[in-house]
N, C-alpha and C positions, 0 to 999 in steps of 0.2 A: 504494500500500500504506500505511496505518495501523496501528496499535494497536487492538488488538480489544475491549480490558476496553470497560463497559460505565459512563461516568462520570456519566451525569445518577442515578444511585441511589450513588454515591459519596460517601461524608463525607470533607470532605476539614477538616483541623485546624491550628492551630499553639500552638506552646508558649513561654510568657513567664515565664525563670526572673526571680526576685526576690532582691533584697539584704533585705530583712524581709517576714517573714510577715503582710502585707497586703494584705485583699481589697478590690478598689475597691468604692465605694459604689456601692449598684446606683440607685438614685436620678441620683445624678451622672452616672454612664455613660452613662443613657440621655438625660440633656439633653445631654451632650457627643458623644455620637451621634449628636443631632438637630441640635442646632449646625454640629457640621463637617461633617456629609451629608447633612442636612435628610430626614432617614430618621426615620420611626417607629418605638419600640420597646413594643412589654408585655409586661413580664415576670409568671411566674407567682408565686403564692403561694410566697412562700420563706424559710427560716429557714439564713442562714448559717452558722452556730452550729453549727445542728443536721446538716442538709445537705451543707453543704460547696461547695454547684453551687446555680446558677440556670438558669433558660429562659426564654429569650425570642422572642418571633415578629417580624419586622421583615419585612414587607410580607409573601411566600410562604414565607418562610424560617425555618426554627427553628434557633436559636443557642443554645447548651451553655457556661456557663460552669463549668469544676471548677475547685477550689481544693484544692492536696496543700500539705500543711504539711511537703513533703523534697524537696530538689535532685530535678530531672532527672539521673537513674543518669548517672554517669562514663563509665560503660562505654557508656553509647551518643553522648556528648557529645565525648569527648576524641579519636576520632578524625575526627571532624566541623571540633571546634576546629584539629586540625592542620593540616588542609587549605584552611583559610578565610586565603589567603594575603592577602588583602583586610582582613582585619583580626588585624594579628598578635597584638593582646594579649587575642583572645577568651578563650582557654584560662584566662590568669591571673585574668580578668574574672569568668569563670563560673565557677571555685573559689569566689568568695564567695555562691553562691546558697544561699538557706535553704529557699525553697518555689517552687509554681509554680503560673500560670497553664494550662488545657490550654482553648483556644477551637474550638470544634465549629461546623461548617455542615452542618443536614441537612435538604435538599430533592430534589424532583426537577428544579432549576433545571440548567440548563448548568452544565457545571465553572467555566467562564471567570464566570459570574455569583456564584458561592459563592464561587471564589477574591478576588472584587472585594470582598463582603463580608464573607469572612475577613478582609482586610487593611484595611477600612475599621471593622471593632471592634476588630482587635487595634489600631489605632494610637491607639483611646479607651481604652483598657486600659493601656496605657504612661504616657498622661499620670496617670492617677490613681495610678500603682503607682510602688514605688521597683525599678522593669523593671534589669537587668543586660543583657536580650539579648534576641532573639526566636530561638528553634528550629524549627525546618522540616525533620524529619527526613526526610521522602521524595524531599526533595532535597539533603538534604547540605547545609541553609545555616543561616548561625548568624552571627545579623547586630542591629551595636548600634541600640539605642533610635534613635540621632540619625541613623544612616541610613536604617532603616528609616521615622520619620516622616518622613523627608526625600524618600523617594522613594515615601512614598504621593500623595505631593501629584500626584502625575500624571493620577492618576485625576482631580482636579477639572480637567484641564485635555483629557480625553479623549482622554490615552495610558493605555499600561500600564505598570506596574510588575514590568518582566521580571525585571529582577534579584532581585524580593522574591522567586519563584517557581520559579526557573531556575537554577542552579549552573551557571559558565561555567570549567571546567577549563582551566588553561594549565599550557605546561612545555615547557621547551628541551629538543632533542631532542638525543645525541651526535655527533650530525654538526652541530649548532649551528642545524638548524633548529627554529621551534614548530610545538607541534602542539596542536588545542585541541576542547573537545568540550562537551554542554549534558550536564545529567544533572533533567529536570523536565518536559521536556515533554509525557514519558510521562504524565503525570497529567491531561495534558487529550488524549487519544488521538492523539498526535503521534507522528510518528520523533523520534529524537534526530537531534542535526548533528553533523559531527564534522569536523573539518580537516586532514589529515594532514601532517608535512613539509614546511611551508610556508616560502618564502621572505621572505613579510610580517613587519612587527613584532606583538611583542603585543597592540600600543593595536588594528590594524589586525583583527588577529583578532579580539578580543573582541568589537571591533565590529562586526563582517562577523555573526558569529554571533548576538549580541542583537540587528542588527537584524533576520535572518532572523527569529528566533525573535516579534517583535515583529512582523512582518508575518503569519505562521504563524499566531498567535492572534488576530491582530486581523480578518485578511481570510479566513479558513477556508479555505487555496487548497489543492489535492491538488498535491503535488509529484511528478513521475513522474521514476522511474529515467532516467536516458540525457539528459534535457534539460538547457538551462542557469536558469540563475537570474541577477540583476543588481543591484545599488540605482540604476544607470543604466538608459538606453535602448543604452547603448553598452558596460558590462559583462555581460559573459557566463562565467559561472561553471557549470562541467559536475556535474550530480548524478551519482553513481553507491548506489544501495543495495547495501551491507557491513554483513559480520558487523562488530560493532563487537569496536575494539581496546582498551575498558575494561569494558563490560558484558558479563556470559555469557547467553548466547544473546538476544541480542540483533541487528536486522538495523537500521542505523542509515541515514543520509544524508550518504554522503561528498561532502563539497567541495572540488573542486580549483580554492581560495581562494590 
């Protein structure tokens, strides 16, 4: 069982609030584009001034840049910030944004290829910008400049960058076990994972589930109800699909991790 949505006609986006109202040069961008991913870009006829947005096509792919001269709304950021236990001083960070970035991918490429080149412009977009954070609303992430360029770098080394893409929920449970869950995969036609009452640590969970998630996207594998899963020959890990105990109506992939 999968996710039914329908992602190769999907835009999928991310948002770069700003400490000043500064648009990268479009010029720059695109050697710095082509520098760090040796990707072509042409963009069209554009007056920033006037406009406000650019476009550009980089190999099949049309790329959207808007420029809003006012914070990403509070109201969708602040309880985003809360959650982002990974970076505690997001919330006070992104108080000082003045405008934003909004970076658009629209083709009919695979999600997993738009998402590769979502995060290989937004990481050209930060260097030119005085960036405060990057926002990823459909995941609940909200993640600074220095990590995000930090963990684009994978991609040159032909991994993923799960964490840019992926929200990896943790939290002790009152009986003192964790319990931990992805909230993103949905975007590229995945289950989510989800770990109930485990006896492992956190470091162990997190990483059970990013790597799942990292194999998921990487090797397209169908996961069936009832079997196990391993990152050994000699772990075995039983899937079961469950209503999920943070998403509404949602049917996720429990692991008894």
């Amino acid at each position: 069982m999968e996710t039914s949505s329908d992602t190769t006609t999907k835009t999928v986006l991310g948002m770069i609030a700003l400490e000043q109202a500064i648009f990268p040069n479009i010029d720059k961008l695109i050697e710095t584009i082509k520098g760090d991913w040796q990707l072509s870009a042409q963009a069209s006829n554009y007056d920033i001034e006037a406009d406000n947005a650019v476009v550009m096509q980089i190999q099949d792919q049309i790329v959207a840049l808007m420029y809003l001269e006012v914070p990403i709304p509070w109201e969708d950021i602040e309880p985003v910030c809360r959650s982002a236990y990974y970076w505690p001083e997001a919330g006070e960070t992104l108080k000082k944004q003045q405008a934003h970035v909004i970076v658009s991918i629209m083709s009919d490429a695979e999600v997993l290829d738009k998402y590769k080149l979502l995060t290989k412009v937004i990481t050209s977009v930060l260097k030119l910008t005085p960036a405060l954070a990057v926002y990823k609303g459909t995941q609940s992430l909200v993640l600074s400049p220095e990590r995000y360029l930090e963990e684009s770098d994978l991609l040159k080394n032909g991994s993923l960058p799960i964490s840019l893409w992926v929200y990896f929920g943790l939290f002790t449970e009152e009986n003192e076990t964790i319990s931990g869950y992805t909230y993103g995969l949905g975007d590229f036609n995945k289950m989510e994972l989800e770990i109930n009452e485990s006896n492992q640590n956190l470091s162990d969970i997190y990483g059970f589930l990013y790597n799942i998630s990292h194999y998921l996207l990487s090797h397209n594998p169908h996961l069936k109800d009832g079997e196990t899963i391993g990152m050994t020959a000699e772990q075995k890990v039983a899937m079961t699909y469950r209503p999920s105990r943070y998403l509404d109506e949602t049917t996720v992939i429990d692991l008894d991790f």
